[in-house]
N, CA, C and O atoms as a Tinker XYZ file with bonds, in Angstrom:
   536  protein
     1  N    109.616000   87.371000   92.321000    73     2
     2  CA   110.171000   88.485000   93.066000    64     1     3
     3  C    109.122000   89.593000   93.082000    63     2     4     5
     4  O    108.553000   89.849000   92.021000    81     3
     5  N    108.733000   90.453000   94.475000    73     3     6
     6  CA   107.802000   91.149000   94.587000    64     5     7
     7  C    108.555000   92.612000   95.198000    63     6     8     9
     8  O    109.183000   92.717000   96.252000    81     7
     9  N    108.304000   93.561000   94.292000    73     7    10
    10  CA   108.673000   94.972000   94.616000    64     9    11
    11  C    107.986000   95.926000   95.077000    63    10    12    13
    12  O    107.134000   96.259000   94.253000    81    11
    13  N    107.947000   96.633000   96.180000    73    11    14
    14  CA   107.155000   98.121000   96.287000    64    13    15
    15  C    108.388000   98.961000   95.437000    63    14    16    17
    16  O    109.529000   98.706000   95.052000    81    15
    17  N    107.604000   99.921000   95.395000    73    15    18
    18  CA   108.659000  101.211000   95.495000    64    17    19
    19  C    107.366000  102.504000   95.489000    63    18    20    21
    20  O    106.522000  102.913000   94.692000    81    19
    21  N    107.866000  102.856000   97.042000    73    19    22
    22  CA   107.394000  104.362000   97.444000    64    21    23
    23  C    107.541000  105.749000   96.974000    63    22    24    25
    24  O    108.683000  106.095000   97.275000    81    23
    25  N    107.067000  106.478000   96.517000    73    23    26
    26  CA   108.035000  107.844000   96.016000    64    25    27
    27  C    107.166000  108.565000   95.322000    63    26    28    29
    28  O    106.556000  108.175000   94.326000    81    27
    29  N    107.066000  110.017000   96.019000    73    27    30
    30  CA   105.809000  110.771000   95.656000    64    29    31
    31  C    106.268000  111.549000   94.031000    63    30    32    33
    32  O    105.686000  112.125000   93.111000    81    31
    33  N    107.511000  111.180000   94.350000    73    31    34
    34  CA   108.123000  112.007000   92.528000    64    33    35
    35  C    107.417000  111.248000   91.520000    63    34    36    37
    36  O    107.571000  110.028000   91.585000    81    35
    37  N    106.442000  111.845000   90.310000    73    35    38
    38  CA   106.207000  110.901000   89.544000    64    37    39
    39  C    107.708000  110.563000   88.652000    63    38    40    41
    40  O    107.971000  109.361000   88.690000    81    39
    41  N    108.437000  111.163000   88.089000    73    39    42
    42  CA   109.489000  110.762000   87.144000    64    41    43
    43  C    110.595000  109.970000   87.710000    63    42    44    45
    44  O    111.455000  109.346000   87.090000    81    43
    45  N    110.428000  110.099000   89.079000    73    43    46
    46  CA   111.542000  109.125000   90.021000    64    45    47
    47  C    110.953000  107.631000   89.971000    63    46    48    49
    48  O    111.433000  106.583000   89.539000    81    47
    49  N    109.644000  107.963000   90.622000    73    47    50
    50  CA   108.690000  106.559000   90.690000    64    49    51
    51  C    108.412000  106.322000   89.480000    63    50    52    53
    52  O    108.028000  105.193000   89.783000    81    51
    53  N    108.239000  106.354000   88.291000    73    51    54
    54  CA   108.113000  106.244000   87.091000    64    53    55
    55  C    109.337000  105.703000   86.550000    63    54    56    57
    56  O    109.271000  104.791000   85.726000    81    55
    57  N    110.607000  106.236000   86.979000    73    55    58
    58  CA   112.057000  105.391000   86.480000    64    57    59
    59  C    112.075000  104.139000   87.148000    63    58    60    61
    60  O    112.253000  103.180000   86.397000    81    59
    61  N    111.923000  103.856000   88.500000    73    59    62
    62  CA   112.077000  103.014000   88.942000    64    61    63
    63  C    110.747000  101.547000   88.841000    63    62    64    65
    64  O    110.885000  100.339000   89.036000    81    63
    65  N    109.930000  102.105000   88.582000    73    63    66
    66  CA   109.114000  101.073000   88.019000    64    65    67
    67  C    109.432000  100.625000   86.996000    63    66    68    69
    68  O    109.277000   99.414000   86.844000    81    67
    69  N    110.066000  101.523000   85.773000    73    67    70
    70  CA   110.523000  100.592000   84.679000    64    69    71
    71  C    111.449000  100.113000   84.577000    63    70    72    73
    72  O    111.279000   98.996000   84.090000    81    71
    73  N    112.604000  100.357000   84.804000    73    71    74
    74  CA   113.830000   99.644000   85.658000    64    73    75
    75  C    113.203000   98.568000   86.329000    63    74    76    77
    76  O    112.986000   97.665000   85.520000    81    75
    77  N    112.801000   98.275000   87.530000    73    75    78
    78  CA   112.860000   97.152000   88.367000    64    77    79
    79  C    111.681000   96.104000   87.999000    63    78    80    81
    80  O    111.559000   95.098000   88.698000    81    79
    81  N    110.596000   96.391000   86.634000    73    79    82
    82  CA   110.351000   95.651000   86.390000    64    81    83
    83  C    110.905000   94.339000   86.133000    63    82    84    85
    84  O    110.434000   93.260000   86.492000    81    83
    85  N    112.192000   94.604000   85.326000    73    83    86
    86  CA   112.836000   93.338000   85.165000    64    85    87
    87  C    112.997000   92.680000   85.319000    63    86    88    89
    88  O    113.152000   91.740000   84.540000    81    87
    89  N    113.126000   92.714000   87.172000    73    87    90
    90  CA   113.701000   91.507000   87.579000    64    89    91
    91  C    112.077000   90.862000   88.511000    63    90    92    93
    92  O    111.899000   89.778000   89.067000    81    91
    93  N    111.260000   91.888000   88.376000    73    91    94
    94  CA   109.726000   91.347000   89.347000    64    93    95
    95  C    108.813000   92.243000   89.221000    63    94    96    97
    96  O    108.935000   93.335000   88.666000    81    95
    97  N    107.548000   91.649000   89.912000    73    95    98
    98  CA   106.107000   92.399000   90.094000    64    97    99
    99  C    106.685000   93.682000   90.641000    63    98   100   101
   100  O    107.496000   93.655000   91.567000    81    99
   101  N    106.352000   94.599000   90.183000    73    99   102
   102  CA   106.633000   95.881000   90.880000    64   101   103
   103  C    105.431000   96.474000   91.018000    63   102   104   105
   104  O    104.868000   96.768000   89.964000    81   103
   105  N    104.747000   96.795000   92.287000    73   103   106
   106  CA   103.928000   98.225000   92.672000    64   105   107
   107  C    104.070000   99.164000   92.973000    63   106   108   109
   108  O    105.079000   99.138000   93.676000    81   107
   109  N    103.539000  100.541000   92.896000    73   107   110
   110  CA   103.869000  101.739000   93.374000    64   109   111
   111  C    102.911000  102.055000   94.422000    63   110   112   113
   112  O    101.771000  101.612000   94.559000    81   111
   113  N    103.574000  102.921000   95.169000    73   111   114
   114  CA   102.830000  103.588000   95.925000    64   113   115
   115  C    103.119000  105.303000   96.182000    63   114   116   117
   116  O    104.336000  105.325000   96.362000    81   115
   117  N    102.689000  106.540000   96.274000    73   115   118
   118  CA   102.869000  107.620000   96.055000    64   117   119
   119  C    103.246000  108.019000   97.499000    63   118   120   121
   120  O    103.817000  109.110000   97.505000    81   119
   121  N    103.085000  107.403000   98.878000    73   119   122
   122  CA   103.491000  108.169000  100.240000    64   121   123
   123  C    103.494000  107.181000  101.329000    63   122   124   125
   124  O    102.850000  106.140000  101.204000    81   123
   125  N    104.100000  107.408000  102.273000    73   123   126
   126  CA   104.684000  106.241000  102.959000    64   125   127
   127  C    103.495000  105.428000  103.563000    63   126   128   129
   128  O    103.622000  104.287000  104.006000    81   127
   129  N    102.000000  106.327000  103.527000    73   127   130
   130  CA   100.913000  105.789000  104.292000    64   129   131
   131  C    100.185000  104.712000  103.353000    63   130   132   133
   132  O     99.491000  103.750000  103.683000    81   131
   133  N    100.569000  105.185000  102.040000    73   131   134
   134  CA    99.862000  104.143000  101.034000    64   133   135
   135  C    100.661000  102.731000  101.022000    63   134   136   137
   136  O    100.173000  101.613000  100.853000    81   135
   137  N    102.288000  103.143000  101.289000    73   135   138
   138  CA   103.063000  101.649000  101.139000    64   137   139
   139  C    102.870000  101.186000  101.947000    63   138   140   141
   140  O    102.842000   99.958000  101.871000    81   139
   141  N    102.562000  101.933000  103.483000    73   139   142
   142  CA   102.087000  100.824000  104.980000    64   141   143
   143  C    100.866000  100.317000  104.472000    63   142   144   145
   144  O    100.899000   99.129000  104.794000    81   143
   145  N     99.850000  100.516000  103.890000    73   143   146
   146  CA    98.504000  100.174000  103.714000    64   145   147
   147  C     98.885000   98.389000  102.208000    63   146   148   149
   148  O     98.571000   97.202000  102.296000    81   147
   149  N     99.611000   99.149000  101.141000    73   147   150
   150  CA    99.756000   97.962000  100.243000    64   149   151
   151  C    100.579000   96.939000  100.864000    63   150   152   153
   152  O    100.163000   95.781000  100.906000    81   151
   153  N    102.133000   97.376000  101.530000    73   151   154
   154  CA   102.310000   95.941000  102.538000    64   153   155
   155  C    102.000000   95.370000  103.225000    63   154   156   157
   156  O    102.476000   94.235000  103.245000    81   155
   157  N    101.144000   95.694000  104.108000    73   155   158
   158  CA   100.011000   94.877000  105.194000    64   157   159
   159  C     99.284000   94.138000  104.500000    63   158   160   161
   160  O     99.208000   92.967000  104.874000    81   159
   161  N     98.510000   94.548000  103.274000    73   159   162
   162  CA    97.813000   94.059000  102.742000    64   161   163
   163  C     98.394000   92.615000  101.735000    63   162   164   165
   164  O     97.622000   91.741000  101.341000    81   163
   165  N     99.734000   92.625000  101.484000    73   163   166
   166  CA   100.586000   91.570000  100.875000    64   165   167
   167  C    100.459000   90.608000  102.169000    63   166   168   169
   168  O     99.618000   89.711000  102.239000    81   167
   169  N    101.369000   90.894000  103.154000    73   167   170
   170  CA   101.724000   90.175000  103.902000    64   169   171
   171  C    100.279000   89.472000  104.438000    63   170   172   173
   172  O    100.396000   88.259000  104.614000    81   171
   173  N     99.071000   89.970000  104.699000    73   171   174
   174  CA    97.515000   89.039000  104.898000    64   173   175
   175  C     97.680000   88.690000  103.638000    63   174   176   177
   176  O     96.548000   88.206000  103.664000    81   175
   177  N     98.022000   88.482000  102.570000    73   175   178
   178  CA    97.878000   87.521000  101.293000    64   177   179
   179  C     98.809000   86.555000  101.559000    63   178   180   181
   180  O     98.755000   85.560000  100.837000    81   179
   181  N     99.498000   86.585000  102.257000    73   179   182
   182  CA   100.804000   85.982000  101.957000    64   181   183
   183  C    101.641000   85.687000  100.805000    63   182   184   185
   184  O    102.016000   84.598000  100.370000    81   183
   185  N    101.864000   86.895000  100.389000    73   183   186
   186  CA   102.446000   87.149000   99.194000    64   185   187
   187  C    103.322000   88.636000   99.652000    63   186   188   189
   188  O    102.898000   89.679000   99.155000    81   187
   189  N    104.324000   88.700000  100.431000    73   187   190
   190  CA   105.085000   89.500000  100.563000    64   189   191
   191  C    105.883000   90.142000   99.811000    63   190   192   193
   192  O    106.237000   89.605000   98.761000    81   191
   193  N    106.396000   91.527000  100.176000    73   191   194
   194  CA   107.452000   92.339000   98.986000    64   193   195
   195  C    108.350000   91.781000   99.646000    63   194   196   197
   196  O    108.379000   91.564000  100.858000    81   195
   197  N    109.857000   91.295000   98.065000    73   195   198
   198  CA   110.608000   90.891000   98.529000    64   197   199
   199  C    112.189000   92.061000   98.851000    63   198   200   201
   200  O    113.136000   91.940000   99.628000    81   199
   201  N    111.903000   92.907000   98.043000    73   199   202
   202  CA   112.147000   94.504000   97.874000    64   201   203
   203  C    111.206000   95.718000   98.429000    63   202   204   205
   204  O    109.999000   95.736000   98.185000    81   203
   205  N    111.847000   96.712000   99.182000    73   203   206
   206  CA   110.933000   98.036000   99.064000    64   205   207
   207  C    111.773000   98.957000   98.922000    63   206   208   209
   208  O    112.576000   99.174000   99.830000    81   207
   209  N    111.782000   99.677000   97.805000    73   207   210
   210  CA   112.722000  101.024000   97.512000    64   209   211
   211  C    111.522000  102.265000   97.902000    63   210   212   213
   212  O    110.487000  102.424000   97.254000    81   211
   213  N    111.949000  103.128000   99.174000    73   211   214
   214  CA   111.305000  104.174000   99.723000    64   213   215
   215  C    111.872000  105.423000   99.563000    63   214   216   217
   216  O    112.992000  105.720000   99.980000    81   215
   217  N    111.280000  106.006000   99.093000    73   215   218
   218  CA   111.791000  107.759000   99.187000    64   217   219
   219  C    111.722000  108.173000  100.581000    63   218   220   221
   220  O    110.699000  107.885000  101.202000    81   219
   221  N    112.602000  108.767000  101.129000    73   219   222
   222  CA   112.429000  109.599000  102.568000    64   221   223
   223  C    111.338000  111.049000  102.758000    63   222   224   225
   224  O    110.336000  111.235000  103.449000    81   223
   225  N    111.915000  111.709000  102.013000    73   223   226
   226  CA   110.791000  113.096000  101.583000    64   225   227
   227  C    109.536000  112.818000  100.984000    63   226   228   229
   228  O    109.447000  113.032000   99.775000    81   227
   229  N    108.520000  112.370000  101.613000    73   227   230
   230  CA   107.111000  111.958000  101.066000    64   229   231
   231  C    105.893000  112.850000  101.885000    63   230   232   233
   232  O    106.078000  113.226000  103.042000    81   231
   233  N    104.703000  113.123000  101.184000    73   231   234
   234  CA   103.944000  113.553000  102.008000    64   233   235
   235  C    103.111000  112.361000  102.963000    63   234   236   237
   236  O    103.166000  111.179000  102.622000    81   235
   237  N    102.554000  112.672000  103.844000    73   235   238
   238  CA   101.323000  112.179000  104.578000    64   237   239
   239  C    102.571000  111.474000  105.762000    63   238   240   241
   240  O    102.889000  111.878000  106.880000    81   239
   241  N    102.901000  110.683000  105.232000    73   239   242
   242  CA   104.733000  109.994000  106.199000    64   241   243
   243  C    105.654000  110.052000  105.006000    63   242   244   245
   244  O    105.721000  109.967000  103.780000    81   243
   245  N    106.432000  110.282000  106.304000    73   243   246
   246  CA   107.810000  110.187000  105.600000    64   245   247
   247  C    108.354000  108.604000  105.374000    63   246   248   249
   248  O    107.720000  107.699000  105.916000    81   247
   249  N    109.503000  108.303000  104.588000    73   247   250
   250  CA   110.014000  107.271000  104.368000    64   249   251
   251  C    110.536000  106.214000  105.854000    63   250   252   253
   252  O    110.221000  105.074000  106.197000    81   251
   253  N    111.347000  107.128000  106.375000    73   251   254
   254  CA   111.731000  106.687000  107.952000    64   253   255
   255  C    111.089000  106.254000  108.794000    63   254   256   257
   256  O    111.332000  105.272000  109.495000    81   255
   257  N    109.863000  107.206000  108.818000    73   255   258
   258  CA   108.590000  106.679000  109.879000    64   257   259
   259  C    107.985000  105.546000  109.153000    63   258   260   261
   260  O    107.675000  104.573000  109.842000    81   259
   261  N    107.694000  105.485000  107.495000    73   259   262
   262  CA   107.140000  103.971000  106.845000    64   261   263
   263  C    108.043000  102.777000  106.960000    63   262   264   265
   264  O    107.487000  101.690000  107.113000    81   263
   265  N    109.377000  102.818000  106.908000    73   263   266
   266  CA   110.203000  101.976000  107.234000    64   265   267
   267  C    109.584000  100.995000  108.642000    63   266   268   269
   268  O    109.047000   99.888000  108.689000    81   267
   269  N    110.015000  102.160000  109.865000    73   267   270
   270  CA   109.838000  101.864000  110.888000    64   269   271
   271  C    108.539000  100.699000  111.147000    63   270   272   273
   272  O    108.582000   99.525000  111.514000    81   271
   273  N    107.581000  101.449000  110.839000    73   271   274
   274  CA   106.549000  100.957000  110.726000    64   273   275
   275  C    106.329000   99.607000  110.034000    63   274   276   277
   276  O    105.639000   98.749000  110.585000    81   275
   277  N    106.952000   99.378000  108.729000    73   275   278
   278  CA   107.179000   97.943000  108.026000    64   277   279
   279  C    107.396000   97.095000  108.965000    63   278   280   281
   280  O    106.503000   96.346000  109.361000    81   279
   281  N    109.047000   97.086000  109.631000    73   279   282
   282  CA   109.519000   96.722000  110.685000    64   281   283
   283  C    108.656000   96.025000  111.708000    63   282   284   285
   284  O    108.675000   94.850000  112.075000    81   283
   285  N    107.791000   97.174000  112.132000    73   283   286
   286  CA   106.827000   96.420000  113.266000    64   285   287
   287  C    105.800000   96.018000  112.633000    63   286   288   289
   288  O    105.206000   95.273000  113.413000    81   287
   289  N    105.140000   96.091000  111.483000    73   287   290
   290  CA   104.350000   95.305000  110.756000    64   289   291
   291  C    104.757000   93.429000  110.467000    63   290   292   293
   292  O    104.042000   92.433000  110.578000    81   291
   293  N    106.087000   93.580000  110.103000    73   291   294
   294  CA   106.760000   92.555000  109.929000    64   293   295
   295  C    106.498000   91.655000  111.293000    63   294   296   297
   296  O    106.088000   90.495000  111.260000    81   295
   297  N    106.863000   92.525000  112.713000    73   295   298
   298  CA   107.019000   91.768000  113.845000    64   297   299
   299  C    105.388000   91.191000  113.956000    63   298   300   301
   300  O    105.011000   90.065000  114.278000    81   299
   301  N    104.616000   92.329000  113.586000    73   299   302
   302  CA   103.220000   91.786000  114.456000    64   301   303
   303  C    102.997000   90.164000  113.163000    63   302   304   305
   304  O    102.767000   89.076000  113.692000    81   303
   305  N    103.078000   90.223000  111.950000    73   303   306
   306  CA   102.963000   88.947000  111.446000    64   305   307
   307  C    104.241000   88.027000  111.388000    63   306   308   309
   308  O    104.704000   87.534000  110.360000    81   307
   309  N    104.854000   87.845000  112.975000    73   307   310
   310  CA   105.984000   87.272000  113.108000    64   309   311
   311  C    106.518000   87.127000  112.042000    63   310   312   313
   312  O    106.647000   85.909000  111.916000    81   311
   313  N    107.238000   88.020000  110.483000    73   311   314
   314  CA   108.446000   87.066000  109.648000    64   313   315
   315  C    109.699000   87.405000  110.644000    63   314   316   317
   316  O    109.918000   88.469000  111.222000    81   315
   317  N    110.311000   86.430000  110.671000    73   315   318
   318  CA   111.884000   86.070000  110.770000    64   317   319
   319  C    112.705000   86.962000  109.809000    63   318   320   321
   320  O    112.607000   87.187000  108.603000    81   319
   321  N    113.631000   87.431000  110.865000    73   319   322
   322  CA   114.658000   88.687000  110.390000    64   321   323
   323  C    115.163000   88.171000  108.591000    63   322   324   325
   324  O    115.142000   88.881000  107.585000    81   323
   325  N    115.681000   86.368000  108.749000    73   323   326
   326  CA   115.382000   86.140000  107.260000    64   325   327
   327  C    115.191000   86.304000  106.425000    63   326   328   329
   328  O    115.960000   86.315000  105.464000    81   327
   329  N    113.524000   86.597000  106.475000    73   327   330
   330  CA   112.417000   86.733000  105.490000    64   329   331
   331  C    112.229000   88.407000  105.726000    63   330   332   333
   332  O    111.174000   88.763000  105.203000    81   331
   333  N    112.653000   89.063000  106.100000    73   331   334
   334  CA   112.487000   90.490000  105.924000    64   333   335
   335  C    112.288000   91.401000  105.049000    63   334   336   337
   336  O    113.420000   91.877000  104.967000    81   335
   337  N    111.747000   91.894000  104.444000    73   335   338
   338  CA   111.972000   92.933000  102.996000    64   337   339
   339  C    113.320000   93.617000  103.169000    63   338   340   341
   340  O    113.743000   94.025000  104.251000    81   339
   341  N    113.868000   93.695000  102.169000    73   339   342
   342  CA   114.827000   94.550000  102.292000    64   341   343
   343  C    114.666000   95.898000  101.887000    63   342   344   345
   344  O    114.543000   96.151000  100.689000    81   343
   345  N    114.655000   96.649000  102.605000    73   343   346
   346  CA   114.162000   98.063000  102.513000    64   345   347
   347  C    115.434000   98.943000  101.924000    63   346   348   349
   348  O    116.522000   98.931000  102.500000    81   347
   349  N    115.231000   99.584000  100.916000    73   347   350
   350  CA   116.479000  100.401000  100.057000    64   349   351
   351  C    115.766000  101.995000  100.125000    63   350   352   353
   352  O    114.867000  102.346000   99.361000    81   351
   353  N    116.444000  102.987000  101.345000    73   351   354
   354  CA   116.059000  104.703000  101.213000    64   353   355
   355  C    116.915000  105.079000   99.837000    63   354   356   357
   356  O    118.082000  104.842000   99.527000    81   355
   357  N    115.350000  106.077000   98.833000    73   355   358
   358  CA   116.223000  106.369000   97.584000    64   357   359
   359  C    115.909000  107.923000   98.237000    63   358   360   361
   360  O    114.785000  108.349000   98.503000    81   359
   361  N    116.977000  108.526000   98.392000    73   359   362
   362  CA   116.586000  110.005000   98.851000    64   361   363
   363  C    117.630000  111.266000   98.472000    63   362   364   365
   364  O    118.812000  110.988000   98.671000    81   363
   365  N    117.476000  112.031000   98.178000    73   363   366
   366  CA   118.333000  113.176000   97.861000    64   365   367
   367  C    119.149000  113.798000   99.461000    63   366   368   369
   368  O    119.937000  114.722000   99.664000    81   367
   369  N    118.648000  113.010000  100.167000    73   367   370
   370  CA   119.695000  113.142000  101.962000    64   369   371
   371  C    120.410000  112.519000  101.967000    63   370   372   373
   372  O    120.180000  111.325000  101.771000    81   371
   373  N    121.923000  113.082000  102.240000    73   371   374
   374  CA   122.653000  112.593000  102.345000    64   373   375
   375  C    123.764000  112.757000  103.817000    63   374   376   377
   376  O    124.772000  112.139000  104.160000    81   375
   377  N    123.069000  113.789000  104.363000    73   375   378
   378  CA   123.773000  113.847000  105.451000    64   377   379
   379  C    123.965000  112.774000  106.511000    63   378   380   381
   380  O    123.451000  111.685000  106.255000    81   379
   381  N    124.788000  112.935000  107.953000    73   379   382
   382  CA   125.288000  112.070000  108.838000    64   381   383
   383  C    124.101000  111.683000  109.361000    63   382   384   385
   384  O    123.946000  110.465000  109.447000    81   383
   385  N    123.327000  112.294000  109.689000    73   383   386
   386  CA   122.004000  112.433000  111.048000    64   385   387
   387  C    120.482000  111.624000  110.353000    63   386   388   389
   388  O    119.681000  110.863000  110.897000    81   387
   389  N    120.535000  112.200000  108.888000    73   387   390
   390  CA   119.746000  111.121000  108.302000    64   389   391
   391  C    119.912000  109.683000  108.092000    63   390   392   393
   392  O    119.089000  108.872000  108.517000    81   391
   393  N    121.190000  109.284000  107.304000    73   391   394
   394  CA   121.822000  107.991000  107.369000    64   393   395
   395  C    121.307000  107.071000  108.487000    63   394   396   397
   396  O    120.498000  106.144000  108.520000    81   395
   397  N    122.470000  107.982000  109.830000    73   395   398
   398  CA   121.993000  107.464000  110.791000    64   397   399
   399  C    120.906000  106.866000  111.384000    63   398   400   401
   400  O    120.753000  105.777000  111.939000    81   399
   401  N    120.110000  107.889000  111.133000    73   399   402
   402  CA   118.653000  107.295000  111.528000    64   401   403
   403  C    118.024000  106.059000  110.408000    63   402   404   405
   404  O    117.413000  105.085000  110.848000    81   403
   405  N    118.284000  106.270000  108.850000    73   403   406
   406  CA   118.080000  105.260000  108.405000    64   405   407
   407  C    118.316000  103.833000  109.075000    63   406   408   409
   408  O    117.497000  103.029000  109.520000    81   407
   409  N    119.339000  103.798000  109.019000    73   407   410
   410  CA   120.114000  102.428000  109.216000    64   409   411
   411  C    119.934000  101.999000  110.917000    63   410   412   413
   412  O    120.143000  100.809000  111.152000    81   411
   413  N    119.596000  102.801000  112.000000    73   411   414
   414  CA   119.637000  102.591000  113.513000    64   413   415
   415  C    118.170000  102.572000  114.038000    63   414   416   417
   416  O    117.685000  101.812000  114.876000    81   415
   417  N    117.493000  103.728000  113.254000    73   415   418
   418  CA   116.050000  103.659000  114.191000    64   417   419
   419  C    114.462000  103.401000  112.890000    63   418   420   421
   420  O    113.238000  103.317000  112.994000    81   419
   421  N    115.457000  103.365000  111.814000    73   419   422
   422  CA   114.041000  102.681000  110.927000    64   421   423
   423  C    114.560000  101.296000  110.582000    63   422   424   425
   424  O    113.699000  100.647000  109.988000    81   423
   425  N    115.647000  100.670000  110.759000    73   423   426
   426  CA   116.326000   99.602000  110.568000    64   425   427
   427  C    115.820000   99.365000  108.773000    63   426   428   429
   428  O    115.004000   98.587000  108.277000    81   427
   429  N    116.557000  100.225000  108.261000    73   427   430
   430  CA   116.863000   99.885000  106.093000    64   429   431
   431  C    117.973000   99.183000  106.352000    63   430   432   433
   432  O    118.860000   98.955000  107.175000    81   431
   433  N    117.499000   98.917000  105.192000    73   431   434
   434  CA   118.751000   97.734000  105.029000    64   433   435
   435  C    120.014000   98.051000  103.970000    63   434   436   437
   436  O    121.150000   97.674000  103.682000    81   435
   437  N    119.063000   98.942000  103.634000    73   435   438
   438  CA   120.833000   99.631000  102.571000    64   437   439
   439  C    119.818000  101.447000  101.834000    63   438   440   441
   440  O    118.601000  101.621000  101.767000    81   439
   441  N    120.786000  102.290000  101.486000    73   439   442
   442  CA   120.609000  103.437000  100.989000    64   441   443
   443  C    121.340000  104.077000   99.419000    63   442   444   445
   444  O    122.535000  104.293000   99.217000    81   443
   445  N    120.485000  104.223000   98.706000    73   443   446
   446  CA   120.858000  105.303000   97.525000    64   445   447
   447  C    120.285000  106.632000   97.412000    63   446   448   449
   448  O    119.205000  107.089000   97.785000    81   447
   449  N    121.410000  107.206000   96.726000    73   447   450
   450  CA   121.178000  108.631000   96.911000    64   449   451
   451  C    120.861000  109.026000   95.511000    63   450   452   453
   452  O    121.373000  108.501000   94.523000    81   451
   453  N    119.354000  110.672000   95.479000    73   451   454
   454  CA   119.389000  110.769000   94.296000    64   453   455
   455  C    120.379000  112.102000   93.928000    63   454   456   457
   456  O    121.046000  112.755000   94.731000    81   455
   457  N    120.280000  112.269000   92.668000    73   455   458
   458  CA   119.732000  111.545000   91.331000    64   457   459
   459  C    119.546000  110.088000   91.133000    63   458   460   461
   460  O    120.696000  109.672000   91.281000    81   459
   461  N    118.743000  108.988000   90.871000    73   459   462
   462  CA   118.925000  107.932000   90.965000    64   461   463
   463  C    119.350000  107.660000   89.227000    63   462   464   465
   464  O    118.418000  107.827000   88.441000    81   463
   465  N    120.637000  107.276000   88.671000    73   463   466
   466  CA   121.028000  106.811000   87.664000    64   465   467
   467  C    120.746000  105.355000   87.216000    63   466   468   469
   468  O    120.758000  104.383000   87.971000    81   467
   469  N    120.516000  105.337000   86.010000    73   467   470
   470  CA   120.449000  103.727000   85.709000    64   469   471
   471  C    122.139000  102.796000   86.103000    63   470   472   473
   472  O    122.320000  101.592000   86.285000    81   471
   473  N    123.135000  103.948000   86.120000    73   471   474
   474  CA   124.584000  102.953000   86.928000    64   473   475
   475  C    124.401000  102.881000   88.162000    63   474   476   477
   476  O    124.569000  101.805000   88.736000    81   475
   477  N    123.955000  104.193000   88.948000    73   475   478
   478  CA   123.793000  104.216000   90.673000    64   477   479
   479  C    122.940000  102.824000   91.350000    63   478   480   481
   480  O    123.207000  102.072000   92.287000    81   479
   481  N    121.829000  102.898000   90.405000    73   479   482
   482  CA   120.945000  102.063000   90.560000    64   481   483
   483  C    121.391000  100.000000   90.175000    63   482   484   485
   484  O    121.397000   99.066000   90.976000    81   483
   485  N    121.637000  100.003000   88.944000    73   483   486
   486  CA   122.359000   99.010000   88.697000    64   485   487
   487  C    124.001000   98.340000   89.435000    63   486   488   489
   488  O    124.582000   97.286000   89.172000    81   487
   489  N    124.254000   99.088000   90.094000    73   487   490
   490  CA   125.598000   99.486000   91.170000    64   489   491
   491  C    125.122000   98.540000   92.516000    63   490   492   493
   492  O    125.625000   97.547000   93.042000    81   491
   493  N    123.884000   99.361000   92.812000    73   491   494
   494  CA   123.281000   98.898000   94.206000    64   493   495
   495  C    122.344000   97.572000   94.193000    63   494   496   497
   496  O    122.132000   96.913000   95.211000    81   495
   497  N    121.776000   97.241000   92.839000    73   495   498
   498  CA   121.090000   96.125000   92.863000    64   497   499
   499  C    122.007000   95.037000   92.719000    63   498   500   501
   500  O    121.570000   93.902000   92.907000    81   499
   501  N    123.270000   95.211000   92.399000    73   499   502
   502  CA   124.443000   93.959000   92.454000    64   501   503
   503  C    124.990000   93.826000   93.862000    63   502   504   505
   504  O    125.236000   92.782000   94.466000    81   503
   505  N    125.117000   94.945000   94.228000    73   503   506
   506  CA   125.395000   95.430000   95.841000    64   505   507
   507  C    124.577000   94.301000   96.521000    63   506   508   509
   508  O    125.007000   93.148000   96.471000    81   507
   509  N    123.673000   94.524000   97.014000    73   507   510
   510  CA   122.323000   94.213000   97.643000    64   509   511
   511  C    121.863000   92.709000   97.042000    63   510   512   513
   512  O    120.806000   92.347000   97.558000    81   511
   513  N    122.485000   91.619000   95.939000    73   511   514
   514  CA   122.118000   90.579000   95.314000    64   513   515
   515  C    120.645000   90.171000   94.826000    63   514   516   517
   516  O    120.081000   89.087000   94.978000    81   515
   517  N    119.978000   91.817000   93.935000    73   515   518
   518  CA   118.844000   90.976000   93.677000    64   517   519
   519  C    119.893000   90.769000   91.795000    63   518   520   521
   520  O    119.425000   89.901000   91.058000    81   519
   521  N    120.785000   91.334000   91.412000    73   519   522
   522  CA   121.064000   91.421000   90.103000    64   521   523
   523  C    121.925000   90.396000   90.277000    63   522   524   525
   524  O    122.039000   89.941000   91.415000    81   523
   525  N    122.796000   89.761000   89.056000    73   523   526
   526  CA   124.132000   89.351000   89.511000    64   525   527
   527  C    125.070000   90.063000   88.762000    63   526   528   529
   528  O    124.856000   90.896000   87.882000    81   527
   529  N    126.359000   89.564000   89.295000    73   527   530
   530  CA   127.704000   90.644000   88.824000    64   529   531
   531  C    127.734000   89.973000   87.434000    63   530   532   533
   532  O    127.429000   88.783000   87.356000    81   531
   533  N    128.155000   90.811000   86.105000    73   531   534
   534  CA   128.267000   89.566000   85.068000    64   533   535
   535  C    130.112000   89.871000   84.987000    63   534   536
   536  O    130.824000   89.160000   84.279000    81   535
């Protein structure tokens, strides 16, 4: 199992790297331009993320516009909707208009909101089936 996780917070990106070690390779990346640059660079390995947990509020891009961008990264090395990363926004937005746009015009595949808790978090990775329910 292969993880990004985006997020210019060090103590956010720092929780979530040690957390999601568990279950896989986890890399970081600090802004949405560095995670477009390390997933391109998986996917020419062929060794794809099978997870990407993105912060929305990032400098250089934002989370939404890196999403997006995955998306058509994905298309230009034809994977099948299938084989897709599943993209998880971890963001302190919670409003209608952000959501929205998550889920319609960066196409994520699911959203948590911070504070990110080790239950919030453990909640959504059973959610989403990389954990299982015990």
């Amino acid at each position: 199992m292969k993880i990004l996780v985006a997020e210019d917070d060090f103590a956010s990106r720092n929780f979530l790297h040690l957390f999601l070690r568990k279950y896989g390779e986890v890399d970081v990346a600090v802004n949405g331009a560095e995670a477009l640059n390390v997933f391109k660079a998986a996917l020419k390995e062929r060794d794809p993320y099978h997870y990407v947990f993105m912060d929305i509020m990032m400098p250089e891009m934002n989370g939404l516009d890196a999403a997006r961008e995955i998306r058509n990264i994905e298309r230009e090395f034809n994977v099948i909707p299938a084989e897709e990363s599943v993209i998880i926004m971890a963001t302190a937005l919670s409003d209608v208009k952000t959501v929205f746009e998550a889920f319609n015009k960066s196409e994520v595949t699911d959203y948590i909101t911070k504070p990110i808790t080790v239950e919030n978090l453990t909640a959504k990775l059973k959610e989403i089936g990389l954990i299982e329910n015990e």
